[in-house]
Backbone as numpy.savetxt, mean C-alpha at the origin, in Angstrom:
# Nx Ny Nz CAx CAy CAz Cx Cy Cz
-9.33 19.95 -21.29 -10.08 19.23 -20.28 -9.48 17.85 -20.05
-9.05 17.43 -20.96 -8.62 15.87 -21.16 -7.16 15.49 -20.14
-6.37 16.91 -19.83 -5.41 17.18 -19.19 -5.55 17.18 -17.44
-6.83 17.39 -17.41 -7.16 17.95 -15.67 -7.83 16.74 -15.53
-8.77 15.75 -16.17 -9.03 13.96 -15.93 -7.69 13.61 -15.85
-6.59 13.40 -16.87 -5.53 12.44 -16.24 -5.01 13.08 -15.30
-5.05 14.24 -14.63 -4.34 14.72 -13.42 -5.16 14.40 -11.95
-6.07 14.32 -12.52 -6.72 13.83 -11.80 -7.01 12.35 -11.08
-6.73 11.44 -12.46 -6.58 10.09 -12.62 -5.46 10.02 -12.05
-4.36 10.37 -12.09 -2.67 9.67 -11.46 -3.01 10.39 -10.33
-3.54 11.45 -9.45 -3.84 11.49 -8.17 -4.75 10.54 -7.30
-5.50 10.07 -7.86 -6.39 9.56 -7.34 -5.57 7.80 -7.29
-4.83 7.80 -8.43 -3.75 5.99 -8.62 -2.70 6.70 -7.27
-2.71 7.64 -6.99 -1.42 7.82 -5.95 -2.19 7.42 -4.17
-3.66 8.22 -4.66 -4.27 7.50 -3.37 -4.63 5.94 -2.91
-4.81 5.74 -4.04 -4.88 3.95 -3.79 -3.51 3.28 -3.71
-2.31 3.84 -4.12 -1.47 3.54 -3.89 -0.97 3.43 -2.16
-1.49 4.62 -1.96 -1.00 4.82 -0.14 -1.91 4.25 0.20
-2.97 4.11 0.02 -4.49 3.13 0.98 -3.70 2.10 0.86
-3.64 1.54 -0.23 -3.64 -0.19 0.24 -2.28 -0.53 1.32
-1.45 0.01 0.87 0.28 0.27 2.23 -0.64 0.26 3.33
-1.70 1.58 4.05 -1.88 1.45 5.24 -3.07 0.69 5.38
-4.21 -0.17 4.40 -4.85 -1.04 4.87 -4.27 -1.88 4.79
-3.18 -2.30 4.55 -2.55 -3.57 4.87 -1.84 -3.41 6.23
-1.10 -2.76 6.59 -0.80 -2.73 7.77 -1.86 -2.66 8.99
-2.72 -1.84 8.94 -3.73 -1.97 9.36 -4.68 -3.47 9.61
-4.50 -3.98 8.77 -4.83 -5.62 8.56 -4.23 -6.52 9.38
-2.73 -5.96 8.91 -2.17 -7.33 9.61 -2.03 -6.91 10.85
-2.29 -5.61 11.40 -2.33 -5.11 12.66 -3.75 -6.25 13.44
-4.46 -5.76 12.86 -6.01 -6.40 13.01 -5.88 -8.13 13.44
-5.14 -8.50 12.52 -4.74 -10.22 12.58 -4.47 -10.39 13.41
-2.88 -9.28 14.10 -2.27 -10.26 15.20 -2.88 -10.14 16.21
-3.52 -8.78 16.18 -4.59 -8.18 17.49 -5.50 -9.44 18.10
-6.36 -10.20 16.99 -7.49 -10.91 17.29 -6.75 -12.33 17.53
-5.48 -12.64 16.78 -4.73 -14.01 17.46 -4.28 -13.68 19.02
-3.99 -12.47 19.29 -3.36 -12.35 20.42 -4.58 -12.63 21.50
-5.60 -12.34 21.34 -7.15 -12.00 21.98 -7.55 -13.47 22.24
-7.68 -14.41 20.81 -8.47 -15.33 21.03 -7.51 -16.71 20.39
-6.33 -16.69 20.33 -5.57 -18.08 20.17 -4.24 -18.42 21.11
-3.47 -16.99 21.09 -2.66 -16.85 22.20 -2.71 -15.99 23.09
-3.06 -15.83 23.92 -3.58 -15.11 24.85 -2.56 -14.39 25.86
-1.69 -15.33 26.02 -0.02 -15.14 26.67 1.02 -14.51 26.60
1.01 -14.19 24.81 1.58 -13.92 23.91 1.69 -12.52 23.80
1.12 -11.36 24.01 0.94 -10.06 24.55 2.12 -9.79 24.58
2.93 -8.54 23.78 2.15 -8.57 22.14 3.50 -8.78 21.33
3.70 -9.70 21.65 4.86 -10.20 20.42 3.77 -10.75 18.83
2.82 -11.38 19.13 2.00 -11.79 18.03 1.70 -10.46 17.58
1.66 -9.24 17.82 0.21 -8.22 17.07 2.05 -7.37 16.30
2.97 -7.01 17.63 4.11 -6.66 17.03 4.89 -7.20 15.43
4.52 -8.78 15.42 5.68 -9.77 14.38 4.80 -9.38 13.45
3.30 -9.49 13.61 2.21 -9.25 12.24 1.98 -7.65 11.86
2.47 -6.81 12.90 2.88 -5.47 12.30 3.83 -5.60 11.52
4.90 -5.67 11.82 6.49 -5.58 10.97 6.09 -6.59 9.49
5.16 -7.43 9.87 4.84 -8.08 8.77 4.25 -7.16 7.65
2.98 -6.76 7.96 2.52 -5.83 7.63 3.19 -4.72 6.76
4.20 -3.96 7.26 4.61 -2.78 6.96 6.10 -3.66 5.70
6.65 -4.72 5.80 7.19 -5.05 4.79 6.53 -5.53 3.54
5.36 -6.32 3.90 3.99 -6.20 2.57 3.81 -5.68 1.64
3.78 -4.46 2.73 2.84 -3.36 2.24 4.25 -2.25 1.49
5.29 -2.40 2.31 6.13 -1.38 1.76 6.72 -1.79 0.07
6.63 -3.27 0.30 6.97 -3.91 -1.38 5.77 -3.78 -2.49
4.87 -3.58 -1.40 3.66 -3.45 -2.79 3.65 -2.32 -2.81
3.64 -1.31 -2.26 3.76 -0.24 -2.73 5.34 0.41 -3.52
6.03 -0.31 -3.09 7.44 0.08 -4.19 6.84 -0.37 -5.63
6.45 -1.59 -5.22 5.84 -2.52 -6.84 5.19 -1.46 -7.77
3.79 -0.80 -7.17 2.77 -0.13 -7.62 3.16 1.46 -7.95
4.43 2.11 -7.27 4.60 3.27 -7.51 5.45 3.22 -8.50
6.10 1.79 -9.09 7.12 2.30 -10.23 6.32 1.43 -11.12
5.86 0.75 -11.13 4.66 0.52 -12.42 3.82 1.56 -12.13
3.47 2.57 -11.75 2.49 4.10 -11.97 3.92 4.79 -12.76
5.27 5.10 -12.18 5.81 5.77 -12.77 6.18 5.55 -14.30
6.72 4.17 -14.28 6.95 3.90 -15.28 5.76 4.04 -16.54
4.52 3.89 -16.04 3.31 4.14 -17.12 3.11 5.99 -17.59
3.57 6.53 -16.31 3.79 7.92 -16.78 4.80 8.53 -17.70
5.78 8.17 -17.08 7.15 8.40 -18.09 6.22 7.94 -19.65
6.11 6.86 -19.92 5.61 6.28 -21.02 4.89 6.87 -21.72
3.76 7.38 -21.47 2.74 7.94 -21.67 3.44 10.05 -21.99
4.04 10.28 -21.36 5.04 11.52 -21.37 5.77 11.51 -22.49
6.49 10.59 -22.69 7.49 10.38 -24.12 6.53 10.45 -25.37
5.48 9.47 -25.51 4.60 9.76 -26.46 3.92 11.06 -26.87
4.17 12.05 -25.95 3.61 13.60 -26.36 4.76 14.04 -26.69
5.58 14.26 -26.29 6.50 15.00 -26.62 7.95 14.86 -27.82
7.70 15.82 -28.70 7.63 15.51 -30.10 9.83 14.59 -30.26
């Protein structure tokens, strides 16, 4: 049983892994959206575009960050079973 919780557990670290990538993009989507709306108005849409690309480099480093600290805790955790 103890086998199908951690399989369960590193699926569920793989989903938060991809959430936070697309709520961040999503975010900074959101940001430039509401600067473009209510600070530059003119600007249509170089502001919502620069805070996308922003976004998706963020998010693509935190998720490189978070998928090899998950891997690396697996590997780890793998070596210790196996005799």
């Amino acid at each position: 049983m103890a086998d199908r919780s951690t399989d369960m557990a590193r699926g569920v670290k793989g989903w938060a892994i991809a959430g936070n990538f697309a709520f961040g993009v999503v975010g900074m989507v959101l940001v430039g959206w509401l600067l473009e709306k209510y600070v530059w108005p003119g600007a249509s849409p170089w502001v919502m575009v620069g805070f996308a690309v922003a976004g998706v480099v963020a998010g693509g480093y935190r998720f490189i960050k978070d998928a090899n600290e998950a891997n690396r805790a697996f590997a780890g955790r793998r070596s210790h079973r196996d005799p």
